[in-house]
KEDREN-85056 format. One record per residue (C-alpha): y, x, z; residue in three letters. Coordinates in nm, 4 decimals. Layout:
BEGIN
v	u	w	aa
Y	X	Z	ALA
...
# end
This chain:
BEGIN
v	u	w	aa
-0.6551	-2.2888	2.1237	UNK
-0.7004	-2.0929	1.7394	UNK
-0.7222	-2.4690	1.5963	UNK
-0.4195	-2.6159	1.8328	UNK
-0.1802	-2.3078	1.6585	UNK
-0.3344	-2.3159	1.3196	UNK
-0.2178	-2.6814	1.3392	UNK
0.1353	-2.5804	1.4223	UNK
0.1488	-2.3163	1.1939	UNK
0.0260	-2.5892	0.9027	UNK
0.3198	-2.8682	0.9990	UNK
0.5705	-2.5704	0.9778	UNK
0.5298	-2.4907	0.6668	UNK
0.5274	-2.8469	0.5793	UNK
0.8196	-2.8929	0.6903	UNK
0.9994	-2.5938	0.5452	UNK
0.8211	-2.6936	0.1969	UNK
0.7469	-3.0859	0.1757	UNK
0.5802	-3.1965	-0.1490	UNK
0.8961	-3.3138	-0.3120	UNK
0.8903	-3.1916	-0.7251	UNK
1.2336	-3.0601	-0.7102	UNK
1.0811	-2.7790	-0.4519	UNK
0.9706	-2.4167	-0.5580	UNK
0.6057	-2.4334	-0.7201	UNK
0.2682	-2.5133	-0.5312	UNK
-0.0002	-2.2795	-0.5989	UNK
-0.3541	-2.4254	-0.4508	UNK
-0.5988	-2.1359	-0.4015	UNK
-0.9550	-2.0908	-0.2956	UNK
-1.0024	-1.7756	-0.1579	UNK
-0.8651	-1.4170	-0.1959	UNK
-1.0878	-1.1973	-0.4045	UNK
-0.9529	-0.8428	-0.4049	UNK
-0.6742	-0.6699	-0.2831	UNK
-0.5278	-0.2957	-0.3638	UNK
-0.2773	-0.1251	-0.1839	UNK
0.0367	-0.3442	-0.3745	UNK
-0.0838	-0.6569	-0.4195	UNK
-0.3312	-0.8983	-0.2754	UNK
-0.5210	-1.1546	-0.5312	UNK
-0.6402	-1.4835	-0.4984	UNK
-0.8456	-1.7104	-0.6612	UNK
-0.6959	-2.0461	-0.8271	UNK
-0.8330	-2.3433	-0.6798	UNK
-0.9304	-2.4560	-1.0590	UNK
-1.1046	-2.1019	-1.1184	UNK
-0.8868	-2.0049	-1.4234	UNK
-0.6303	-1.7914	-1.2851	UNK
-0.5642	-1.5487	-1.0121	UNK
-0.2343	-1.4654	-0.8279	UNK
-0.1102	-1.1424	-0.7052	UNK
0.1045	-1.1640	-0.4446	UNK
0.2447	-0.8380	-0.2265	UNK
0.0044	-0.6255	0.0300	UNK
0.1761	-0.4282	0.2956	UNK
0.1634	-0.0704	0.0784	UNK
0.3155	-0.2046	-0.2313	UNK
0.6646	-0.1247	-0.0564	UNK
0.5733	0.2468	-0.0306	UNK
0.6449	0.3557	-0.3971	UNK
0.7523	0.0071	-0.5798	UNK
1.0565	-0.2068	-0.5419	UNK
0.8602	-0.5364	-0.4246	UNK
1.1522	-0.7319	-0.5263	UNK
1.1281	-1.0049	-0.7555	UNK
1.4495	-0.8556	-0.9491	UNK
1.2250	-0.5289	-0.9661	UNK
0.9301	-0.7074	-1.0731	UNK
1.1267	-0.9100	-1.3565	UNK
1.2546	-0.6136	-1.4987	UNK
0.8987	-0.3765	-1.5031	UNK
0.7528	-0.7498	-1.6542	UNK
1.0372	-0.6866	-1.9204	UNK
0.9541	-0.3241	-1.9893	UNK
0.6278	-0.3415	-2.0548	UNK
0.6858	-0.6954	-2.3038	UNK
0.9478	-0.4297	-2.4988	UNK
0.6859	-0.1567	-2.4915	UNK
0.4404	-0.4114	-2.6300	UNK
0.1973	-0.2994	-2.4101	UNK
-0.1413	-0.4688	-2.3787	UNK
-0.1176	-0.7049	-2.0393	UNK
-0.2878	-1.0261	-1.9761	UNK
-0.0577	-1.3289	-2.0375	UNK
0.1109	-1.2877	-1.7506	UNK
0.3887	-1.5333	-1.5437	UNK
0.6337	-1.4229	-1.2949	UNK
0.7594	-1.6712	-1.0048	UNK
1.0257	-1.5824	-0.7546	UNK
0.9540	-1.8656	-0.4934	UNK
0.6338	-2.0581	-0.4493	UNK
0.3994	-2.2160	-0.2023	UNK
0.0280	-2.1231	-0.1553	UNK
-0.1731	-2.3586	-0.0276	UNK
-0.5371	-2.2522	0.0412	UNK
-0.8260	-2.4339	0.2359	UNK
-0.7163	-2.6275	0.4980	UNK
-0.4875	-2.5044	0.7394	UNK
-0.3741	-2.1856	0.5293	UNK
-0.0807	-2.2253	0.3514	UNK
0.2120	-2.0032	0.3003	UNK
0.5836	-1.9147	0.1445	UNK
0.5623	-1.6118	-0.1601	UNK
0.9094	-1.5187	-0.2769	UNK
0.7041	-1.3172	-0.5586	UNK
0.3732	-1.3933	-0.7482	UNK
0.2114	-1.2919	-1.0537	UNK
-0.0300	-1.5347	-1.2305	UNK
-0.2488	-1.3941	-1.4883	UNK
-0.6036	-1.5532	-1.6227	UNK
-0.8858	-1.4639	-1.4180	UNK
-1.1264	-1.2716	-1.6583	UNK
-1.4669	-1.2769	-1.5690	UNK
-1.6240	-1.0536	-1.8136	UNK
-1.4830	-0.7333	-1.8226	UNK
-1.5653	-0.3890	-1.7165	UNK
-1.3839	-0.1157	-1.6058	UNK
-1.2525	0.2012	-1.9220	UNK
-1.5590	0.4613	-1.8760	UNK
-1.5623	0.8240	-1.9379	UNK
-1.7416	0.7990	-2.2850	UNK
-1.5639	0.4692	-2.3836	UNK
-1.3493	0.7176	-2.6033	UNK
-1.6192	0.7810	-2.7967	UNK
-1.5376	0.4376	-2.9959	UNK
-1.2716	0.4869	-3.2572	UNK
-1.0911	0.1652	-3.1606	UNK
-1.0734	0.2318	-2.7955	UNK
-0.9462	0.5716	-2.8429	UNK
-0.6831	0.4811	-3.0709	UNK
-0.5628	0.1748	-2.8368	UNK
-0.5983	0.4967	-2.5583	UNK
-0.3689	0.7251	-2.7422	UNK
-0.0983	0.4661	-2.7594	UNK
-0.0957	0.3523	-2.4303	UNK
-0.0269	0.7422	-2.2871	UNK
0.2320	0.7824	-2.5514	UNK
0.4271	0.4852	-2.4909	UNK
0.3764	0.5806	-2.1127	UNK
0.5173	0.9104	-2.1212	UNK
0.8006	0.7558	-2.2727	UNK
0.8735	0.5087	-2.0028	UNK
0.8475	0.7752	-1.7619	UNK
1.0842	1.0106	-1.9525	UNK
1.3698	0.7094	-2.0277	UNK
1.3474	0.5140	-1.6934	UNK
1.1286	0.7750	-1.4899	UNK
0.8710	0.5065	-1.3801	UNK
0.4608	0.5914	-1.3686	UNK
0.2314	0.3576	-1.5159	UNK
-0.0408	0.3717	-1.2608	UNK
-0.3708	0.3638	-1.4724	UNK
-0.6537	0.5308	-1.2549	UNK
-0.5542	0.2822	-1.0072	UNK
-0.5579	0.3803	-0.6509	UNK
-0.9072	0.4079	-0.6196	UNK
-0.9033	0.6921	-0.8650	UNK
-0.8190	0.9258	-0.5580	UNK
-1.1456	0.8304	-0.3740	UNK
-1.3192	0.9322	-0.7112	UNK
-1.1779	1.2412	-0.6976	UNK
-1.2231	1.3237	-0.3419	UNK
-1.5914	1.2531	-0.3908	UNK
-1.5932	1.4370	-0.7170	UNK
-1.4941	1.7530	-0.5076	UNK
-1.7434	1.6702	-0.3034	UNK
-2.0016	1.6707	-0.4960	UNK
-1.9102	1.9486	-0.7189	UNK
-1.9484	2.2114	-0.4043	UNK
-2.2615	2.0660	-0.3213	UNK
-2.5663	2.3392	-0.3157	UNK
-2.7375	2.0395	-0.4980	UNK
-2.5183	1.8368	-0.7568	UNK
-2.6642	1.4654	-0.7362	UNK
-2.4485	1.2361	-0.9171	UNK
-2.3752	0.9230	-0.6721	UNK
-2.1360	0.7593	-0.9318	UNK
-1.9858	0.7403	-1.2748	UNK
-1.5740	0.7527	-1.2521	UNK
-1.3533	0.4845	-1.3908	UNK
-1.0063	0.3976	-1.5251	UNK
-0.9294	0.1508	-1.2771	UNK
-0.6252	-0.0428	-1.4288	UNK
-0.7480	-0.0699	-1.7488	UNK
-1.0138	-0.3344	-1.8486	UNK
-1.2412	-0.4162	-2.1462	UNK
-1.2544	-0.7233	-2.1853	UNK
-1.6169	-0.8614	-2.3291	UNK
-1.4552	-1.1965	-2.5429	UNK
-1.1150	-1.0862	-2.6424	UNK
-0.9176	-1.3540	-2.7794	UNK
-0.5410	-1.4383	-2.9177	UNK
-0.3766	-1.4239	-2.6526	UNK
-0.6138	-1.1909	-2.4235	UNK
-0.6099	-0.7838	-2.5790	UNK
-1.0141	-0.6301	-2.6255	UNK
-0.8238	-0.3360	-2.3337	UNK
-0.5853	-0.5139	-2.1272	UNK
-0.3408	-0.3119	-1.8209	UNK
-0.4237	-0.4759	-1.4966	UNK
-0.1896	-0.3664	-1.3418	UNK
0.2159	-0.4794	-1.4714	UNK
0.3946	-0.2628	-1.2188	UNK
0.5026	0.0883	-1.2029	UNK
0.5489	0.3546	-0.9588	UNK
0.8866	0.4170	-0.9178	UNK
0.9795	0.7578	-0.9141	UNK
1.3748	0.7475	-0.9501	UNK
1.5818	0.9160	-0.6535	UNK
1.6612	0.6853	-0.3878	UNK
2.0408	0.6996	-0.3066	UNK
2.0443	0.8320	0.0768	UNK
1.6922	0.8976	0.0584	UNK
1.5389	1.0659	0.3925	UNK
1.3397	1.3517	0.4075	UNK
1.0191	1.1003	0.3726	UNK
1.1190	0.9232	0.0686	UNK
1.1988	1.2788	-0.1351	UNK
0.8349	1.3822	-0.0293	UNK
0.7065	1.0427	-0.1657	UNK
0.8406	1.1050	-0.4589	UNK
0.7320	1.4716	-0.5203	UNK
0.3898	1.3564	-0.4363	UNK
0.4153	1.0517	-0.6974	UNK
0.5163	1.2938	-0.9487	UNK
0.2127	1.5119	-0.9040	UNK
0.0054	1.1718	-0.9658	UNK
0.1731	1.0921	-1.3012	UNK
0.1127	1.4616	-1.3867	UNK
-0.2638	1.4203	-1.2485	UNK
-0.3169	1.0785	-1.4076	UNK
-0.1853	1.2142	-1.7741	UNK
-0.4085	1.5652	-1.7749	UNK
-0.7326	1.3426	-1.6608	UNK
-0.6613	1.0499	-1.9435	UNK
-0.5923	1.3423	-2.1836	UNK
-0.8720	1.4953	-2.1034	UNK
-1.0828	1.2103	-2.1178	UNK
-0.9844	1.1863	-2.4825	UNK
-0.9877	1.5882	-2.5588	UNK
-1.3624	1.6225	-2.7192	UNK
-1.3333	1.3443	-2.9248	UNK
-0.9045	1.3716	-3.0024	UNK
-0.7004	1.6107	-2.8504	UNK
-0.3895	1.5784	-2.9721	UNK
-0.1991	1.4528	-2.6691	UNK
-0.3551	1.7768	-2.4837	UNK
-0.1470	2.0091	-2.7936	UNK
0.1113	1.7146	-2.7631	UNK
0.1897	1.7623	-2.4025	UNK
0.2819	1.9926	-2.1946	UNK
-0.0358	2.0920	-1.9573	UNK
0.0852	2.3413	-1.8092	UNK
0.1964	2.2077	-1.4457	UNK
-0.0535	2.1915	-1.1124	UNK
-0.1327	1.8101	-1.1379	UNK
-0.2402	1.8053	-1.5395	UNK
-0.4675	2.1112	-1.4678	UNK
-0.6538	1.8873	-1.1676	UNK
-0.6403	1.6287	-1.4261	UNK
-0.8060	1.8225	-1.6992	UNK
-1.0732	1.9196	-1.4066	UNK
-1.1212	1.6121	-1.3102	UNK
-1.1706	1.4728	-1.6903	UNK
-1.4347	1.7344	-1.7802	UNK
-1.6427	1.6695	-1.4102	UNK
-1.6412	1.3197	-1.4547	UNK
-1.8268	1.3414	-1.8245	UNK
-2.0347	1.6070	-1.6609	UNK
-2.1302	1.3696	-1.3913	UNK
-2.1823	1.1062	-1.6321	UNK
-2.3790	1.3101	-1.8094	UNK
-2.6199	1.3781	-1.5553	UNK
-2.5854	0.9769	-1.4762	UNK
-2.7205	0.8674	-1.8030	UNK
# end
């Protein structure tokens, strides 16, 4: 019975996209490899690319249209901020193993890195790092004061971090179980022209405007989104404080989410401290 609809399923879409080159672009995958709460990634079928297509949270706090998308691609090109090369498609076809196969009317393609590693607490400790760092929070505080978007670099799986942080800071016994990360922001180990040494994973932002006619719901979003940009700058701040601290004297710290930040920045050293 699964096979007799997977084969109906299959000659739909083959119908609604025949292989015809004036029809929107074919992308053959192998598998999907990841997925976070916006997007979910997949695997070329070559092994040299992945694409990012939408997940069902993306809607939550992003405009998952490909209008939206086009324009965030276009801030962060005028920002000059690093990104992998990265192509933007507004129709498409995926085609995976046999019979999966459907219509994306959005789709990043980037290069799929291999080598890389996630932005550690004591990567600031290297001059060029911290200096890439710096500008990267500047130029994002910017964005979010002109167009009041949030570059999301923890990445969502910063809040499990810092659940588990709090967990095991009240602990009667502190033991360590991991080292925190920057999420969204990679070294890469073979940087080259066109690929930055610390490359954004991510190229969208939270959107934190007003929504006109916004419900009760959508205003609490928002506040909460807010307190995550505030979070996100005092913990990449303080991530940067012993060794530079001028965007803690730069910026105002003063507000309930850059204090958690600042805690959160000085227990994840001290747990990578212990770590080590």
């Amino acid at each position: 019975m699964l096979v007799f609809f997977a084969l109906i399923f299959f000659m739909d879409s083959a119908k609604r996209f025949p292989d015809r080159p004036d029809q929107a672009p074919t992308f053959f995958y192998e598998k999907r490899i990841n997925g976070g709460n916006e997007h979910a990634v997949y695997l070329s079928a070559c092994g040299e690319y992945v694409y990012k297509v939408p997940n069902f949270l993306g809607p939550v706090w992003q405009d998952m249209s490909s209008e939206a998308a086009e324009r965030e691609l276009g801030i962060f090109n005028e920002y000059d901020l690093p990104i992998l090369p990265t192509e933007f498609y507004d129709e498409g076809l995926m085609v995976g193993p046999f019979p999966w196969r459907f219509e994306v009317d959005y789709l990043f393609k980037q290069p799929f890195i291999k080598d890389f590693k996630p932005l550690g607490v004591g990567d600031a400790a290297d001059l060029e790092v911290r200096n890439v760092l710096i500008e990267i929070l500047e130029k994002r505080e910017e964005i979010y004061q002109r167009h009041g978007l949030s570059l999301d670099l923890l990445g969502g799986a910063a809040l499990k971090d810092l659940i588990r942080m709090a967990r095991d800071k009240f602990r009667l016994a502190f033991k360590p179980s991991f080292t925190p990360s920057v999420h969204n922001l990679m070294l890469v180990s073979d940087p080259n022209d066109g690929i930055p040494s610390m490359a954004i994973c991510d190229t969208r932002f939270m959107n934190l405007n007003p929504v006109a006619g916004a419900g009760f719901v959508r205003e609490r979003i928002n506040n909460l989104l807010r307190h995550f940009h505030d979070l996100e700058t005092g913990a990449l701040a303080g991530l940067l404080k012993p060794y530079d601290d001028s965007l803690v004297r730069k910026l105002d710290m003063n507000l309930v989410g850059h204090q958690v930040g600042l805690w959160a920045a000085n227990q994840g050293r001290e747990m990578a401290g212990r770590a080590a």
